[in-house]
C-alpha positions in Angstrom: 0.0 0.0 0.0 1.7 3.5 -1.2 1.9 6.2 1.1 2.8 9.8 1.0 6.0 11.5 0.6 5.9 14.5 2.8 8.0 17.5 3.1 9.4 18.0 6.7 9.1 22.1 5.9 5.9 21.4 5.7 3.6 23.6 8.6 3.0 21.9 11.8 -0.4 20.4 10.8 1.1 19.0 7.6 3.4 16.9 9.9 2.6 13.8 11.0 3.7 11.7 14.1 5.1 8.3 13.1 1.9 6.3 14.8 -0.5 8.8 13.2 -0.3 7.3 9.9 0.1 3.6 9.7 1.3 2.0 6.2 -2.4 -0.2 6.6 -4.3 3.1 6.0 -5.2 3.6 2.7 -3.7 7.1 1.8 -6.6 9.2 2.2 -7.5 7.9 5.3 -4.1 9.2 6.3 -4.7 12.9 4.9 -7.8 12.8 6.7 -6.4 12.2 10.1 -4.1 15.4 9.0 -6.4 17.3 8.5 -8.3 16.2 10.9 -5.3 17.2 13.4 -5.2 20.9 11.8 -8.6 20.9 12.8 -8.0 20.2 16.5 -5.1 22.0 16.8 -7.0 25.6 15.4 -4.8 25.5 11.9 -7.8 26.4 10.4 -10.7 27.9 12.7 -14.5 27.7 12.9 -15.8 29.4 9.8 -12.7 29.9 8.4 -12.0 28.8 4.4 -9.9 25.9 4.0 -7.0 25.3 1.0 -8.3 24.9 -1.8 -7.8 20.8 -2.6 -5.5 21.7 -5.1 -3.5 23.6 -2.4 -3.7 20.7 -0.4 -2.9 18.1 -2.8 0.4 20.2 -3.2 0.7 20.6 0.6 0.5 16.7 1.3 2.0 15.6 -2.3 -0.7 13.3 -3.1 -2.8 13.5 -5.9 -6.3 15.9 -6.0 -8.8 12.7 -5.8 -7.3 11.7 -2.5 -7.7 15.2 -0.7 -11.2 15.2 -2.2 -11.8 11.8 -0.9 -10.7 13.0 2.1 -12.8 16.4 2.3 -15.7 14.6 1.5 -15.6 12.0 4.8 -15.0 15.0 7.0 -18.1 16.9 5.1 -20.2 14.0 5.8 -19.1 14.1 9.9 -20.3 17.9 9.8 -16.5 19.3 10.3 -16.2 21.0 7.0 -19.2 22.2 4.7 -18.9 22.8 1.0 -20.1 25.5 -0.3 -20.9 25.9 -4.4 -18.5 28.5 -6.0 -17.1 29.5 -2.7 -15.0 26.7 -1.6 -14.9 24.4 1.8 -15.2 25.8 5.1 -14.9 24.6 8.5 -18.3 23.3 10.2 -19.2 26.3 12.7 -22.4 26.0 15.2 -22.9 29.7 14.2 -24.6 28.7 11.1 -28.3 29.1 11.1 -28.6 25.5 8.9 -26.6 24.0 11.6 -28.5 25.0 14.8 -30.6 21.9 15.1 -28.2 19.2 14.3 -27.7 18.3 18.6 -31.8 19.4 19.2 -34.2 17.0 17.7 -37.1 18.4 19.1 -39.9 19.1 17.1 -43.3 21.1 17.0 -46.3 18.4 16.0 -47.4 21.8 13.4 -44.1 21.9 11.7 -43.3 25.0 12.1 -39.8 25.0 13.1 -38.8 28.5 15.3 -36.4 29.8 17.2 -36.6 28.7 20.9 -36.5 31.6 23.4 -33.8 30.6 26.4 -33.8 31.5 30.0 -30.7 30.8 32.0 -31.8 29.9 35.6 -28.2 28.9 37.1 -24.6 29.2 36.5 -22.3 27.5 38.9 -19.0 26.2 39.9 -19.4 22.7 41.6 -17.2 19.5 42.4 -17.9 17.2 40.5 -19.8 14.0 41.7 -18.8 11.1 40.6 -21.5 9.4 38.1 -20.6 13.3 36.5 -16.4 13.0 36.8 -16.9 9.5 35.7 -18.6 10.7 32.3 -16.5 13.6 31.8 -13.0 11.7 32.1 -12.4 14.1 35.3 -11.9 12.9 39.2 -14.2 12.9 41.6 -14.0 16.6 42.9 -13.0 18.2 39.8 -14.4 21.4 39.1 -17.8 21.8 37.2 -19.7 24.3 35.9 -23.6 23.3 36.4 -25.7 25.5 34.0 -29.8 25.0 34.2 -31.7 26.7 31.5 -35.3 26.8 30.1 -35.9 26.6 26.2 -39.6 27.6 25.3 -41.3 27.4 21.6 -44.1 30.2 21.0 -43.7 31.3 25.1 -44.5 27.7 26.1 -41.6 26.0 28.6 -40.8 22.6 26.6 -36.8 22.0 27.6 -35.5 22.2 31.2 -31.8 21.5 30.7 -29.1 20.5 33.6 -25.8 20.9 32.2 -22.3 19.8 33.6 -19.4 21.6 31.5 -15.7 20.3 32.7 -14.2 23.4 35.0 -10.6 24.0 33.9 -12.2 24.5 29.8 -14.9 26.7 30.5 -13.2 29.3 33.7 -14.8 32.2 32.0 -18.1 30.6 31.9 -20.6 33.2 34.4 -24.4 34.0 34.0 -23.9 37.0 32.9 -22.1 35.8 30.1 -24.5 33.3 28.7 -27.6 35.6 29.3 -25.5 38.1 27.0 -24.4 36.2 24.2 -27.5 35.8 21.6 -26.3 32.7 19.3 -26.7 28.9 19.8 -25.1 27.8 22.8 -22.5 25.2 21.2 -21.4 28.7 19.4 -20.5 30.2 22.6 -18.5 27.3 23.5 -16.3 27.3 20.3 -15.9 31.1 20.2 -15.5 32.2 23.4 -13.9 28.9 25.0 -12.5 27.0 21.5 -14.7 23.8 22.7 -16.2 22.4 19.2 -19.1 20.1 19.8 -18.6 17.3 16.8 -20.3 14.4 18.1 -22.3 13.2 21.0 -24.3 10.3 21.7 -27.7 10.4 23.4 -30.2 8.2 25.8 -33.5 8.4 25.6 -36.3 6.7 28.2 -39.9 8.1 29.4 -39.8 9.5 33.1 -42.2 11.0 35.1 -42.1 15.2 36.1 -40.5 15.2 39.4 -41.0 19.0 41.5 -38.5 20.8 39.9 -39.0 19.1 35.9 -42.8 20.3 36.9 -41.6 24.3 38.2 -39.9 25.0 35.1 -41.6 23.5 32.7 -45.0 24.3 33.9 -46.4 20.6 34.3 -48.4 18.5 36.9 -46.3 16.4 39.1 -45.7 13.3 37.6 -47.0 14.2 34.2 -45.0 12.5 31.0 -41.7 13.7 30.0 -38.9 12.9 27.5 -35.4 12.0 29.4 -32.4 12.8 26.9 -29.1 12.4 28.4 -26.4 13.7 26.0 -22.9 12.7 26.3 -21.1 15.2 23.7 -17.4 15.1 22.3 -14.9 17.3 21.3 -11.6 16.2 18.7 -10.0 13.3 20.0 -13.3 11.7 21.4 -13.2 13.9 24.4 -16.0 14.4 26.4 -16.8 18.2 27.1 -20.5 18.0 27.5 -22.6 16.2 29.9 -26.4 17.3 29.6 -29.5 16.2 30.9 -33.2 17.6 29.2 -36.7 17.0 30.3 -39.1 17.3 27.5 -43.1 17.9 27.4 -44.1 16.4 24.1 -47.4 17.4 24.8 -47.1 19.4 21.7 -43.6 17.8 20.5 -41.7 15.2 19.1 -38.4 14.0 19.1 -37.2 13.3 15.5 -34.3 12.0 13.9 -33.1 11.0 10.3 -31.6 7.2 9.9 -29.3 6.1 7.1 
């Protein structure tokens, strides 16, 4: 199996560590994982264009198919959008198309709209340890424990408990998420440099207990949709540990198999 010549003047990102690209690989597997490390390590930011793939076929010295081959896997994983006429650009949870990808919920009408947010809490904790355990951290740890309210047309439907590892997110007050106005992963890769790419989700059926019921403006006991989000930066790094009650009196959890 060939693999790629590179040039050791090549930038950082163009470099790659010995283990990083083993001869099994087939070769655009291997420019992935490049580019894939220029991604993590902020060679080319949120938004940002990349290289052209002709650029990049020159950077790497491989052949144009095998950067596009490349490109197009890491399009398909939502860390780079194409865009006609204008070139590639790196995924960004600023984007309005992109918004939705991590909330599935869905009015029974259709009529997809903005959620208006209210911010009830923003702490520093210690971690527990069911939360350190999912976060990678120790028990003790420092956490920041965000609740927050999403409501559709002025109607409470999402009452989020949110566990953010301490030492990435120091910066992370109340007055600081009630001022910033985009999605909340965008916060988190601005302002922190924390990019949500992935996260894996359980769902179950639970009952409102007092609190679920305060916010959310339920009986006690009344229906509600558990999803526990476990969400990951590069590197398969857990940043993100959420929990969201929601009433699907008037919603629905939707997602898109393939």
């Amino acid at each position: 199996m060939p693999t790629a010549r590179f040039d050791p003047a090549l930038p950082p990102e163009a470099a790659p560590a010995a283990e990083a690209t083993p001869a099994f690989l087939p070769l655009y597997r291997q420019i992935k994982a490049l580019m894939l490390r220029g991604l993590q390590e902020g060679a080319w930011r949120p938004g940002e264009l990349i290289p052209s793939e002709k650029d990049l076929a020159a950077r790497y010295r491989v052949s144009q198919g095998t950067v596009r081959k490349a490109v197009e896997e890491l399009a398909a994983e939502n860390l780079l959008v194409r865009r006609q006429g204008k070139g590639t650009f790196v995924a960004t949870h600023a984007e309005e198309r992109v918004q939705f990808r991590f909330l599935r919920l869905q009015p029974d009408d259709g009529q997809q709209e903005p959620m208006q947010r209210r911010f009830i809490d923003c702490e520093r904790l210690r971690a527990s340890a069911e939360v350190a355990r999912a976060l990678l951290l120790a028990t003790g740890d420092a956490v920041v424990h965000v609740q927050r309210v999403l409501s559709f047309r002025g109607s409470p439907v999402v009452f989020d408990d949110i566990w953010l590892p301490g030492a990435l997110f120091k910066d992370l007050t109340a007055q600081r998420l009630g001022d910033y106005r985009g999605p909340l992963y965008g916060l988190f890769e601005s302002g922190f440099g924390v990019r949500m790419i992935r996260a894996d989700e359980r769902i179950r059926a639970v009952a409102a207990d007092a609190s679920a019921a305060l916010h959310l403006g339920v009986d006690l006991g009344a229906p509600l949709l558990s999803v526990e989000r476990l969400s990951f930066t590069y590197g398969d790094v857990p940043v993100e540990l959420r929990r969201g009650l929601y009433d699907t009196s008037s919603h629905h959890y939707r997602n898109q198999l393939s």
